[in-house]
N, C-alpha and C positions, 0 to 999 in steps of 0.2 A: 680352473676349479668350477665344478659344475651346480648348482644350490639349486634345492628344491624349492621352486615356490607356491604355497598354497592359495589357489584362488577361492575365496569365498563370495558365492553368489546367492545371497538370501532372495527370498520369492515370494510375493503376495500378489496374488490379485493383478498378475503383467506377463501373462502366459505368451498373450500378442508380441511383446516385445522381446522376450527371452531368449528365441532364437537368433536376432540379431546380434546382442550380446556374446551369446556362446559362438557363436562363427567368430567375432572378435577375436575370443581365447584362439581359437583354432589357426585363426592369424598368424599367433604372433610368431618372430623369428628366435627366439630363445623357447628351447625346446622342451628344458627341463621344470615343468609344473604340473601341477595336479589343481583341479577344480572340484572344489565342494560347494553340491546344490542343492540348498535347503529349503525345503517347502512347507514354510510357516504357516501352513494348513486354508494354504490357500484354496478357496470354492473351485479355480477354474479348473484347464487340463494343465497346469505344470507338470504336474506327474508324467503323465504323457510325453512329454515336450523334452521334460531331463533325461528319462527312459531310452528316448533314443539318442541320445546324446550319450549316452551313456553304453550305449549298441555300437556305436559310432567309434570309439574313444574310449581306451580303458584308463585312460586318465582324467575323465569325469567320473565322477562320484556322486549317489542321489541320498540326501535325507529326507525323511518325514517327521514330522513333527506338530503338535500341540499350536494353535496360533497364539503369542507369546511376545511380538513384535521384533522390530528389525533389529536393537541388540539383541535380543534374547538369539533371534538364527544367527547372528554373527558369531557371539560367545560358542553356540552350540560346534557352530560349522569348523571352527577354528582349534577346536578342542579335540575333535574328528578327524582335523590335518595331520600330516606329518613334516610338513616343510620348515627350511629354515629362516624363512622370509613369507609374510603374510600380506596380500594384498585383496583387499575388500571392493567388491565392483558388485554394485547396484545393479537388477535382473532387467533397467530400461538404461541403461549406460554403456558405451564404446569405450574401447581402448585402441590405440593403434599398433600397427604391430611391432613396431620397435620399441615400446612400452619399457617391455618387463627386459629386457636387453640394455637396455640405455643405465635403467635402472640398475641393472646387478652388477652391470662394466665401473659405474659408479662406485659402490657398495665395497668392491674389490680394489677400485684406486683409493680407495679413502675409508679403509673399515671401521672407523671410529665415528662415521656418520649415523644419526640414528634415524631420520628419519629421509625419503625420496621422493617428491611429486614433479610435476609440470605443469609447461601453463596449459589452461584448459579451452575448449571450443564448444559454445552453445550449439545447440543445434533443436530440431521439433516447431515449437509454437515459437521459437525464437531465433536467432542466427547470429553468428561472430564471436569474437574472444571473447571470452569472458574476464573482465577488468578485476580480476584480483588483485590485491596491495601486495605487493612482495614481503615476504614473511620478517617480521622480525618477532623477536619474543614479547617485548614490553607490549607493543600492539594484539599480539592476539590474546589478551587480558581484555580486552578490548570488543575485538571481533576477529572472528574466525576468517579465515584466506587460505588456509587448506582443505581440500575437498577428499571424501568421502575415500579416494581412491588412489592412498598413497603408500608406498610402501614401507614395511619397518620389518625389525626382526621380532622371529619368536619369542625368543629371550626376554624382550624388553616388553613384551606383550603380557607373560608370565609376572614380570615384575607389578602389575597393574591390578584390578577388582576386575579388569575386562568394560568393556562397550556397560555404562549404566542400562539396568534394562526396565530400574523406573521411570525412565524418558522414555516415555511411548509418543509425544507429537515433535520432536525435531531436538534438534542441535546435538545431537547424540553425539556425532563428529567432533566437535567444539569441546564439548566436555571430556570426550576422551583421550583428543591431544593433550588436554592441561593434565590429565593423569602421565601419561607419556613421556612429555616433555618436559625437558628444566632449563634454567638460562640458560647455562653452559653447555647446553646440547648444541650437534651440528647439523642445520636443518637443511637441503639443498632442493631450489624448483629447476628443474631442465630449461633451457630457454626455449623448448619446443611443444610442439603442441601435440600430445602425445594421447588427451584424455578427452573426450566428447561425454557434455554432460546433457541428456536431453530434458527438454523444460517443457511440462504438460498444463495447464490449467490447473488440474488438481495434485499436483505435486505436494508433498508434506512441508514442504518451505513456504509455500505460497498460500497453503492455508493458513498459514502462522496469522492470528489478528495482533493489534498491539498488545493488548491485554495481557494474550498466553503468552505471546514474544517475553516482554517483562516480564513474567512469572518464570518461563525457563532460565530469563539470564537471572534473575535473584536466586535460583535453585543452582547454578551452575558456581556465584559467588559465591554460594553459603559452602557448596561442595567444595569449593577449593579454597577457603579463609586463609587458608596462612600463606599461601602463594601473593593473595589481592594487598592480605595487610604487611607484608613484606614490599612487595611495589609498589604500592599506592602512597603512600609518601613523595617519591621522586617520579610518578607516572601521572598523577592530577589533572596536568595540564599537558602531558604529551594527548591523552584524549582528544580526537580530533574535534568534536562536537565544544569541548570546553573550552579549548585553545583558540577555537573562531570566536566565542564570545569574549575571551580574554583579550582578544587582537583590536577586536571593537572597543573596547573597553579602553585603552591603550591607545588608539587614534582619536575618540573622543576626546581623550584630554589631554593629545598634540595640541586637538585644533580649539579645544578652549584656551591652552597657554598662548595658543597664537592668535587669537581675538584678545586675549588683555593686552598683549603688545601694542594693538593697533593704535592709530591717534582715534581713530571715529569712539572707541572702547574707551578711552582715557577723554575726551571732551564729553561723551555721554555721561559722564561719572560726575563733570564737572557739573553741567545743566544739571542734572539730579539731584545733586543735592541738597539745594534750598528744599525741595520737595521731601526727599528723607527728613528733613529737621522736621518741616511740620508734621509729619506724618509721625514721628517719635512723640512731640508735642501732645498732639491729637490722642495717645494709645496715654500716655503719662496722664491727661484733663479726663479722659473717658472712666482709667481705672480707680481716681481718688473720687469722684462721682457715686461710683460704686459702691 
């Protein structure tokens, strides 16, 4: 069974790196996709750059478009496909070429899976895996651990509002799996390193400060409320950050139960307390004074 699948390659402002990308597609060993490249009115020569790729290969495809941000071309590009399987690849990103292969053999053994990624490989200003937490659902309520560039169906794409395209500075990906996905979904990562994520200086992650950080995940709880207030009862303390304070918390007072045990704890108590009396004494003469 042969599935098409639609590669959407949104573009701003990475004309330098684009070509890298599109040779990636041009890689891969599963034959049957189509690439949509959408040029989010970016200043450089993208145009240029898709054009011939598009000279190249009648299975790229070139949009223009309004600048509108990376939902917005994603939504656009993806609307513009025809495939039955959608996969999003950022215009400074690799894929390798057994990617979208590994992925569809998958898809096909197991069609009630809904979503498909793997593990990933930094690479640019940085180098080596990238240490993502293996997916579980309660967790990415949490934080996000699937990247940008995973596969799912049309279908379930349709079922969604689409990539939010009022997040214009990051976690777009984060919010849009929790649209996507539900507990009962089957998530699966490849154990292979199939995706190069290239890491810039100015990447839209890395300008994140705390401040806007916070602000997008308070936007992304408020988006998804009945998800958070349905887990968050039994998920408190799976939170990693909580659960280290809760652990502390919990050895502290091991080791207070195991200092009253001590003799040195139980004769201190004893020398003290002539001193407790007077010191009760003392606070009882000070307050009738009063």
């Amino acid at each position: 069974m042969n599935s098409i699948v639609s590669i959407i390659v949104p573009c701003y402002n990475q004309a330098q790196y684009l070509p890298e990308t599109l040779d990636s597609v041009l890689a891969q060993t599963y034959q049957f996709w189509e690439c949509i490249i959408v040029n989010d009115g970016s200043p450089d020569n993208t145009e240029e750059i898709a054009k011939q790729y598009c000279e190249k290969d009648n299975r790229f495809h070139y949009i223009s478009k309004e600048n509108g941000g990376l939902s917005s071309a994603r939504n656009v590009g993806i609307k513009s496909s025809t495939g039955e399987f959608i996969l999003p690849l950022d215009s400074d990103d690799l894929i390798s070429p057994e990617y979208i292969e590994k992925v569809i053999e998958h898809f096909h053994l197991y069609p009630d899976t809904k979503l498909v990624y793997c593990k990933a490989q930094l690479f640019g200003n940085d180098n080596g895996e990238w240490g993502l937490p293996d997916y579980n659902y309660a967790d990415l309520l949490f934080e996000n651990m699937i990247f940008c560039s995973a596969i799912y169906k049309r279908k379930d794409y349709e079922n969604t509002s689409g990539y939010n395209e009022n997040m214009l500075h990051g976690l777009e990906d984060w919010d849009f799996w929790l649209c996507l996905i539900d507990e009962t979904d089957k998530v699966y990562c490849l154990p292979e390193l199939y995706f190069q994520y290239r890491i810039r200086h100015q990447s839209m992650l890395r300008s994140l400060t705390d401040e806007s950080g916070l602000a997008l995940r308070k936007y992304i709880y408020f988006n998804h409320i009945e998800k958070y207030q349905k887990f968050i009862p039994e998920l408190i303390w799976q939170n990693p950050q909580i659960k280290k304070q809760q652990d502390s918390i919990l050895t502290l007072e091991t080791e207070l139960k195991r200092i009253k045990t001590t003799k040195a704890y139980r004769l201190g108590k004893i020398i003290l307390k002539p001193f407790s009396f007077i010191k009760n004494e003392f606070i009882i003469l000070n307050h009738k004074a009063q």
